[in-house]
Structure formats: C-alpha cells, structure tokens
C-alpha positions as a Python dict, from the first residue, in 0.01 Angstrom:
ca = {
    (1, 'X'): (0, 0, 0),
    (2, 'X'): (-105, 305, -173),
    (3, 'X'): (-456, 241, -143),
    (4, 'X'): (-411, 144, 252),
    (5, 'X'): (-273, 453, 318),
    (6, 'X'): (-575, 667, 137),
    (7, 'X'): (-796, 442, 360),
    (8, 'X'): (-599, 551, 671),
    (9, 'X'): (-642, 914, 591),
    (10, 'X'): (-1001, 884, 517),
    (11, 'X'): (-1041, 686, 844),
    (12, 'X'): (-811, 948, 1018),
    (13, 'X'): (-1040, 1217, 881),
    (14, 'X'): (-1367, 1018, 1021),
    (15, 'X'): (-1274, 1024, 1365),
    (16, 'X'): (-1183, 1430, 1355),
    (17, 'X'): (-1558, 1492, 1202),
    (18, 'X'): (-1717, 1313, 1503),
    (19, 'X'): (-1632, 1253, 1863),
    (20, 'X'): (-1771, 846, 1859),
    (21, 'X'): (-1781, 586, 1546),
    (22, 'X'): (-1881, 234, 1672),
    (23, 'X'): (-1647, -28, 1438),
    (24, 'X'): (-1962, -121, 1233),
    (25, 'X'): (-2006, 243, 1078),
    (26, 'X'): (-1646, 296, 969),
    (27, 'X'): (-1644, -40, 840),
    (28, 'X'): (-1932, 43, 660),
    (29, 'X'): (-1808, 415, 536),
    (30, 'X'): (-1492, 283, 434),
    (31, 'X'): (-1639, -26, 276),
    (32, 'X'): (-1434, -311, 407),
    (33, 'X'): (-1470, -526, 714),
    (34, 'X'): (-1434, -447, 1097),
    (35, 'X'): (-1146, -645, 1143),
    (36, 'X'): (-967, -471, 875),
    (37, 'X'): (-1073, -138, 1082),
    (38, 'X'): (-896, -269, 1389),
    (39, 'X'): (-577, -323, 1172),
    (40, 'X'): (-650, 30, 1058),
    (41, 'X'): (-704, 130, 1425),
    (42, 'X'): (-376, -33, 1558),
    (43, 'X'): (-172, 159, 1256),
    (44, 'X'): (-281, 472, 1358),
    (45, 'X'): (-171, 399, 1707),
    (46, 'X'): (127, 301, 1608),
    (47, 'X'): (187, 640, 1443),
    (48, 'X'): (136, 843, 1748),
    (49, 'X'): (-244, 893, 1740),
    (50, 'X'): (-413, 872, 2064),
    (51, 'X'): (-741, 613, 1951),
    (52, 'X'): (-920, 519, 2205),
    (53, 'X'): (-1156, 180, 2231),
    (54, 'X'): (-1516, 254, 2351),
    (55, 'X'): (-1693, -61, 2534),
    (56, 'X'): (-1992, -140, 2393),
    (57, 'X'): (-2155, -502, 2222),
    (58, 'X'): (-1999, -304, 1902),
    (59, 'X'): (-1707, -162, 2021),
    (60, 'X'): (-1649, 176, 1937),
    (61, 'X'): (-1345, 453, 1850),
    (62, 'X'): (-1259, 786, 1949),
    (63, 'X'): (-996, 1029, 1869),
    (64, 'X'): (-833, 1186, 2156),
    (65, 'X'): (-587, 1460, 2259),
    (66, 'X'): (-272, 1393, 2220),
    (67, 'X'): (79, 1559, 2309),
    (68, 'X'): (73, 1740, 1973),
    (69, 'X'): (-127, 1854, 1746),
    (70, 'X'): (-225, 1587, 1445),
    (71, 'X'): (-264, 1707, 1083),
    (72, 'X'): (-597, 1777, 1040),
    (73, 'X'): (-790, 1680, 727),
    (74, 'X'): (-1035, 1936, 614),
    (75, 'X'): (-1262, 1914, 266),
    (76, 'X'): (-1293, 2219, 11),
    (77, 'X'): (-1540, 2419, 233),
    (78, 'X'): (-1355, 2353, 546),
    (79, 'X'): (-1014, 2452, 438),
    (80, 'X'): (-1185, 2788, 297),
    (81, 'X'): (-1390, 2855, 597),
    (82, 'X'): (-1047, 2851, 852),
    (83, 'X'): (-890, 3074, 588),
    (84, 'X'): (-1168, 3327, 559),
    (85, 'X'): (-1186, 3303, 1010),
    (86, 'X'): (-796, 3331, 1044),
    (87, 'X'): (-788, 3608, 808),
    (88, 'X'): (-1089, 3776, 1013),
    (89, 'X'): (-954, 3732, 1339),
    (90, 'X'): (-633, 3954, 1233),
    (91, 'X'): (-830, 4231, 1221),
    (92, 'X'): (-1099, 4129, 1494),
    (93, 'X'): (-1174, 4217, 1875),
    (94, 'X'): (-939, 3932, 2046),
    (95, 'X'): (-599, 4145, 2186),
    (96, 'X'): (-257, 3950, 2099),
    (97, 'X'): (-358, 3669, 1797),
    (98, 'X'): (-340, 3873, 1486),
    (99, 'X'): (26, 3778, 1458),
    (100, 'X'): (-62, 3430, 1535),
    (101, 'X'): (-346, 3412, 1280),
    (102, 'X'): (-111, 3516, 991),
    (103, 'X'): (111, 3294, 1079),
    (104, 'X'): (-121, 3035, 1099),
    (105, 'X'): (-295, 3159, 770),
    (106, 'X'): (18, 3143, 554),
    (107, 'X'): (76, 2780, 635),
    (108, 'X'): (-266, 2665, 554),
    (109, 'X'): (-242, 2851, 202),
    (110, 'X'): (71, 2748, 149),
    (111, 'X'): (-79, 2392, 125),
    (112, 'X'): (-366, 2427, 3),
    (113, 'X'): (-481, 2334, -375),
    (114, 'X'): (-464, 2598, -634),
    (115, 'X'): (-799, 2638, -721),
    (116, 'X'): (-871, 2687, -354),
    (117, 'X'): (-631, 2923, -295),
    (118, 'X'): (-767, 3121, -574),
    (119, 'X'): (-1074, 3154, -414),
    (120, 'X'): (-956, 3248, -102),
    (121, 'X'): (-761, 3511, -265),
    (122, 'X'): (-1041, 3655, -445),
    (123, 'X'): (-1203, 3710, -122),
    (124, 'X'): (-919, 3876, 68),
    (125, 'X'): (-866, 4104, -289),
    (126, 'X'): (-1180, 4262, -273),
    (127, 'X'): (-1295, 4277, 43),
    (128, 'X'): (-1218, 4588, 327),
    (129, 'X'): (-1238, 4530, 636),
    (130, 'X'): (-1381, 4843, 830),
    (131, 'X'): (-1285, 4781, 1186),
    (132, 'X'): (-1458, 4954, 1482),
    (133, 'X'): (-1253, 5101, 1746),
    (134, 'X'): (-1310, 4960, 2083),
    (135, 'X'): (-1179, 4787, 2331),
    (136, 'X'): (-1022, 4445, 2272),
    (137, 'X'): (-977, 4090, 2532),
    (138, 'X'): (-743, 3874, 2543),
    (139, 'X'): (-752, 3524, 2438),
    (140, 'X'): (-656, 3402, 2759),
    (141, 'X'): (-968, 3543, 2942),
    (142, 'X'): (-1195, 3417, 2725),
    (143, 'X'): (-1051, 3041, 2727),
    (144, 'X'): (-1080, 3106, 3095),
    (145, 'X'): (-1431, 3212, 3076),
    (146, 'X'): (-1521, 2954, 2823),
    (147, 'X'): (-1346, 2672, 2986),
    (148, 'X'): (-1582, 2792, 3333),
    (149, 'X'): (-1877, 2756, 3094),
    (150, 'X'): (-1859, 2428, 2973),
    (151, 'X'): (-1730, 2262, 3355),
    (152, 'X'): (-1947, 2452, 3518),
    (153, 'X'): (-1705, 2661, 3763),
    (154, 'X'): (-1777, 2950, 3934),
    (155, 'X'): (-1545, 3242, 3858),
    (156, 'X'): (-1383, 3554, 4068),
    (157, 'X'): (-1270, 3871, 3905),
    (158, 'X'): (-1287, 4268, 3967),
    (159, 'X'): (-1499, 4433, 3712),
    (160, 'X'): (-1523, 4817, 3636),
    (161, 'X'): (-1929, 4916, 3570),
    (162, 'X'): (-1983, 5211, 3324),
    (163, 'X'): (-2004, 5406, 3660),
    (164, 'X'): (-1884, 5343, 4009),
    (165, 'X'): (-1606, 5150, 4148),
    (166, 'X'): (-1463, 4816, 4034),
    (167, 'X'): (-1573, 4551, 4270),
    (168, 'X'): (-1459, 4242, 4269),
    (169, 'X'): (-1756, 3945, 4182),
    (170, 'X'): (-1850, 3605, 4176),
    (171, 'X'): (-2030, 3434, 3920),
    (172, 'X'): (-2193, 3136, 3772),
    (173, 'X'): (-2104, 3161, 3413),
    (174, 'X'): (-2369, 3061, 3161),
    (175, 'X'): (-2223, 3174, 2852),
    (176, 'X'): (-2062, 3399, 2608),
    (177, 'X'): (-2247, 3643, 2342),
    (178, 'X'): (-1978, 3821, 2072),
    (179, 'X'): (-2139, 4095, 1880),
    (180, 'X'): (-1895, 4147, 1638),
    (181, 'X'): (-1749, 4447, 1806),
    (182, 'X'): (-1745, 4286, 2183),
    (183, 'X'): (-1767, 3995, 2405),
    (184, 'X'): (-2047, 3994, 2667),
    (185, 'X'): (-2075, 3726, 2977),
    (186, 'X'): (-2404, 3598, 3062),
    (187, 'X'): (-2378, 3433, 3461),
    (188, 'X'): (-2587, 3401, 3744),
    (189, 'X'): (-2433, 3689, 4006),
    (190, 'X'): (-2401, 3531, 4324),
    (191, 'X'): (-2417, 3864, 4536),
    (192, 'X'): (-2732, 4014, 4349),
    (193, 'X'): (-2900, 3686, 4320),
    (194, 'X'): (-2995, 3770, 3968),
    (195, 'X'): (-2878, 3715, 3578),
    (196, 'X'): (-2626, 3971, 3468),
    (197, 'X'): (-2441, 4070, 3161),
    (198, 'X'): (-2076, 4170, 3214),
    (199, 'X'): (-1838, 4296, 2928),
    (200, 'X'): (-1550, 4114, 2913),
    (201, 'X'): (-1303, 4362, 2824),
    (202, 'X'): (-1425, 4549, 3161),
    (203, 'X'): (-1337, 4245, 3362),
    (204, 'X'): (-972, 4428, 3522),
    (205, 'X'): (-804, 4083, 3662),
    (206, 'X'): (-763, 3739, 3511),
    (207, 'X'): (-1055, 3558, 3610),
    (208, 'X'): (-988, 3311, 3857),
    (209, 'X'): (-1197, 2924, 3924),
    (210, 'X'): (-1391, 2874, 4206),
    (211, 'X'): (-1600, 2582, 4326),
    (212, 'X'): (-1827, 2397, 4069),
    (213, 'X'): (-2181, 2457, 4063),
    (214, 'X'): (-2516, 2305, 3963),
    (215, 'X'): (-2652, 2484, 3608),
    (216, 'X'): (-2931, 2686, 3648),
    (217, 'X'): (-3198, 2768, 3423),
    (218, 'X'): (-3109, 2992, 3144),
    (219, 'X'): (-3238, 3371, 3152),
    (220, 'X'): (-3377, 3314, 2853),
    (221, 'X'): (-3410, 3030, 2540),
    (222, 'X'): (-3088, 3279, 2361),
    (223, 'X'): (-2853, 3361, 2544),
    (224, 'X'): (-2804, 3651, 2220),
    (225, 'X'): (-3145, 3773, 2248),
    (226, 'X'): (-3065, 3818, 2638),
    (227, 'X'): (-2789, 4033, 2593),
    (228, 'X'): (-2981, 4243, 2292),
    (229, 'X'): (-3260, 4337, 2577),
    (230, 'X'): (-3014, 4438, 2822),
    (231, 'X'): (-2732, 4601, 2608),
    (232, 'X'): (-3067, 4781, 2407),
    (233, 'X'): (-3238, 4923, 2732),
    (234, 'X'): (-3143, 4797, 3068),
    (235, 'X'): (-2844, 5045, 3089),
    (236, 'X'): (-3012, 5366, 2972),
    (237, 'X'): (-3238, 5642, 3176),
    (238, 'X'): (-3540, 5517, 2965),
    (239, 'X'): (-3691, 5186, 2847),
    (240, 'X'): (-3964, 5192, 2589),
    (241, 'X'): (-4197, 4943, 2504),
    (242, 'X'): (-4339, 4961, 2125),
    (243, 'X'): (-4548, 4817, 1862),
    (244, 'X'): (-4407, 4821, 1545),
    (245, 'X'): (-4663, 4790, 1252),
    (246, 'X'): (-4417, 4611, 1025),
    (247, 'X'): (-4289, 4250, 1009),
    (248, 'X'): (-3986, 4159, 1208),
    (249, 'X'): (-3739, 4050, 959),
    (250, 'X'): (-3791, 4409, 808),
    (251, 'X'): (-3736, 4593, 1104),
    (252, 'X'): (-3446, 4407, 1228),
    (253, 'X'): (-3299, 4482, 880),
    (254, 'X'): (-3281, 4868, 969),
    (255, 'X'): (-3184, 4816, 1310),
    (256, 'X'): (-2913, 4694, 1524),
    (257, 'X'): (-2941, 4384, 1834),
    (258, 'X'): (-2715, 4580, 2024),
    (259, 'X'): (-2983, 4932, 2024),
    (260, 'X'): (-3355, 4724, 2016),
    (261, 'X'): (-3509, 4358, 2130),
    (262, 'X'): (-3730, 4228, 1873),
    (263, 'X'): (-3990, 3955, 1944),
    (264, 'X'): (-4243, 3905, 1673),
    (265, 'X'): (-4603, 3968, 1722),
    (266, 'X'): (-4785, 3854, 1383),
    (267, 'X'): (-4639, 3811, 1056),
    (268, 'X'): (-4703, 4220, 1001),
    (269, 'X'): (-4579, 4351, 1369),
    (270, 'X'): (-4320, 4302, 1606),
    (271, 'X'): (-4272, 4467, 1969),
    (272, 'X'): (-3991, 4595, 2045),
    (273, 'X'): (-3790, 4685, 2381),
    (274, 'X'): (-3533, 4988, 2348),
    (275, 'X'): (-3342, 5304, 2534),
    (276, 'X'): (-3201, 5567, 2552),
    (277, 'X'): (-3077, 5901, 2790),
    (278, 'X'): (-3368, 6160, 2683),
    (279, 'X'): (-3710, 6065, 2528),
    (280, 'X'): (-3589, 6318, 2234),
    (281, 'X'): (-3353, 6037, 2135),
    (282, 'X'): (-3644, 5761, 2137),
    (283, 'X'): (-3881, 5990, 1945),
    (284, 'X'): (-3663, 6049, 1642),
    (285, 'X'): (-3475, 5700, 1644),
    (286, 'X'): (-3853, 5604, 1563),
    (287, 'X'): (-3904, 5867, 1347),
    (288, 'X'): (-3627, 5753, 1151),
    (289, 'X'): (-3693, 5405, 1129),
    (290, 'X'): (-4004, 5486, 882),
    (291, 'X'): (-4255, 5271, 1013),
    (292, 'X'): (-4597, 5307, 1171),
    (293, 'X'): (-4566, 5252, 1575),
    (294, 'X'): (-4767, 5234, 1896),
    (295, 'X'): (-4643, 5350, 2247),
    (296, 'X'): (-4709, 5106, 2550),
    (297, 'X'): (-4450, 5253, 2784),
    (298, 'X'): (-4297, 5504, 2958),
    (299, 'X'): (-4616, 5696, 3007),
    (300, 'X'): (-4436, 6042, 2965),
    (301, 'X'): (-4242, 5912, 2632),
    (302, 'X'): (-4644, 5920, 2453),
    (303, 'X'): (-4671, 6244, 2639),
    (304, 'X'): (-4326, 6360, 2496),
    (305, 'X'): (-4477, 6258, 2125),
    (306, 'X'): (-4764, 6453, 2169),
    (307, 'X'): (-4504, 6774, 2267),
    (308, 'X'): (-4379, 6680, 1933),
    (309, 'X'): (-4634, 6694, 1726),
    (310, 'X'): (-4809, 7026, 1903),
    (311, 'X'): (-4425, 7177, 1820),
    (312, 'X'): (-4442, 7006, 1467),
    (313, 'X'): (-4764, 7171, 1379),
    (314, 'X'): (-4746, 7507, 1494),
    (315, 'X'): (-4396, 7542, 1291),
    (316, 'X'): (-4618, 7486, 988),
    (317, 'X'): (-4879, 7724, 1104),
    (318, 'X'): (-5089, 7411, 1223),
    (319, 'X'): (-5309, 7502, 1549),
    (320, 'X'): (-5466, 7238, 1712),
}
C-alpha cells in the first residue's frame, strides 16, 4: 500500500511537469506496466483529479483543471524558486497581491523541509530589497491582457499618452515586456496601422475583449528588444545612432535596456540606438560611458560634439 501510494504521487507529479504523457512513458518512468498505470489512472480519478484519456494507437494522459486547486508537487529547486517569486512579488510592481503573496508564502514554508527552509531564510535575511517608486497595475489587467495574448482577442481600453488626451484604442495584442519596474504592451494598433508599445499602468479602464484576430508577424524576433528601442529613443526629441568601439556584453553591463538598443556589430563593437530631450544629454551620457564611439546620426548631434570640444579646448587654453 505504502509503496502504491509513493507511485501515485510520483505519477501525480508527472502529469503537473508536462501537459501530455502517452501510457508507454509513465509506464516506463515509473517502472511497471501500462495496465498498472491505468489502475493508477482510475485512482486518481477517483480522488477528484480531472485525468483525461488522449486517443492515440498509445493512448495518452493529461492533467486538467479542475474545480479546485490540487496539491502540487514541487522538487528542492522548485519549492525554493516559488518562495524566492512570492517573496518578490510583495514588494514588486503588481497593485493588490502583496497580501496575497504572504499569505501564500507562509503556507508553502510552513511545509516545507527544514533544510529548505533554511535556505530560503538565508536569502530573505540578507537580502534588501530597494524598490523603485512608480506606478503599479493590477493583477486583473494583466490576466486580461495576457489571457487576449494567448487567444488572440482584440482588446478596447482608454489610454492616457505622456501628453495629450486619453483616447480610447483598439488593439491586437502581441505580448507583454516587464522591466522590472513596469509592464509594457506590445499590439498591432488598429487605428495607426502600426506596432505600438503602451504602458500598462497608463491604460485608465479595464480592458475589454473584442473580436478574435489572425496573428500577425511580430515587430521584431524579441518582443524585449522591441520595447528597449522604443522606450530608449522613440519617445524623446532626439534619436542617435552610434558605434560603440567596445563589445556588447560590456556595454550593456554599464547601461540600462530601458535608456539604449544594443545590436552587436563584431565581437569588439556594438551599435547602439538611444535619446534624449537636448543633444547636451546624449553628449555626456557618452562621455560617461568611457568608451571610444562614432556618430552616424542626427547630423547636428556630431555638430553639437564638435561645439564641445572647441568649448573643451579653449577652457584649457587650447586654440584650434
């Protein structure tokens, strides 16, 4: 009895990992027969679990949604990782489920083995969270949003741009992009026949479904590295285009995805797309970066670093 019942939970821990099992490869993780995984199958019916047959020369299982929750069976790493994510979304950017992640928090450690909870201690002991002010969203928006995503529905909702009016807007949603401080939509706009990014936390109304709609395209291969070129230049008075004489993975380390677009141009140079409201700003970001660079555009930003330098020399008694 004892050791059906460690079979069950292994089997019931199986079918949570992965969406289908044909009969064959649970008999075969498990190590018995598939008839005895039918048996197994029926007795986790017969518990409440909503298994489902798949048709197939093999036959097949799946493990569906039922009317409650089931106890879910995580290993070592799992187990830590939902601690570590419930204890980070108390203190994160979605409005309303901090109180709802402690709660959910102190019944997984309450559970969980000793030398697990140790380590998950440890971690919340010596780490400080420095949290950003900014806006927050609601859960509810973004299961709305997410939910559009993945079936494909348009969406309707009133959003407030950085300047002008709220309007209201229609979208096909593509995707969502969370850059640790906010939560950016990616969706085909249906009135400016174009890709736009849309903060979420300016969207004013619940978004609402509308009709389904065939996928397009994506704007890009990452949706991320979208967002990073608009969010980095689209929204300011200037754009720059630059070479930067230094690999990529050393310049991203002293920048940000949310101020510059990186794309790699050899393994000792990257270009990079950013902005800003005066070329001043530009000109010393770059300055302060450290690294060699060339300028490819605007035209007046190389003028505006030749201004520089004329100013920079003559404060040193330099004349050109």
């Amino acid at each position: 009895m004892l050791e059906t019942s460690a079979r069950l939970l292994k089997l019931l821990s199986l079918l949570q990992v992965r969406r289908d099992w044909t009969g064959p490869e649970l008999a075969d993780r498990l190590g018995v027969d598939v008839r005895t995984i039918r048996r197994d199958i029926d007795k986790l019916r017969s518990l409440g679990y909503p298994v489902t047959s798949l048709p197939g020369a093999t036959g097949g299982y799946q493990l569906g949604a039922g009317a409650e929750l089931p106890p879910l069976l995580l290993d070592d790493d799992e187990a830590v990782a939902v601690a570590v994510g419930l204890r980070t979304a108390a203190n994160g950017t979605i409005a309303g489920i901090e109180e709802t992640s402690i709660r959910a928090l102190t019944k997984l450690e309450q559970v969980l083995p000793s030398r697990l909870r140790r380590r998950v201690q440890a971690l919340q002991a010596h780490t400080t969270p420095l949290t950003a002010a900014g806006p927050t969203v609601g859960p509810e928006t973004l299961t709305i949003i997410a939910a559009a995503c993945r079936d494909h529905q348009q969406l309707r909702f009133t959003y407030a741009p950085t300047q002008g009016e709220p309007a209201k807007r229609l979208v096909e949603p593509q995707g969502l992009v969370h850059t640790g401080r906010r939560w950016y939509l990616v969706a085909w706009d249906k009135s400016k026949e174009d890709w736009r990014t849309f903060r979420v936390d300016r969207i004013t109304t619940e978004p609402t479904l509308a009709a389904r709609f065939t996928p397009r395209e994506p704007p890009a291969e990452s949706l991320g590295e979208f967002v990073s070129r608009q969010v980095s230049s689209n929204v300011y008075t200037y754009q720059a285009v630059l070479t930067i004489h230094a690999p990529l993975h050393v310049v991203a380390e002293r920048t940000s995805p949310m101020s510059v677009s990186l794309e790699p141009i050899d393994d000792n140079s990257c270009r990079m797309i950013t902005g800003a409201d005066t070329l001043d700003r530009i000109v010393w970001h770059m300055m302060f970066l450290g690294f060699e660079f060339d300028v490819h555009e605007p035209a007046e930003l190389r003028d505006h670093v030749n201004a520089i330098i004329g100013r920079l020399q003559n404060a040193v008694g330099v004349r050109s």
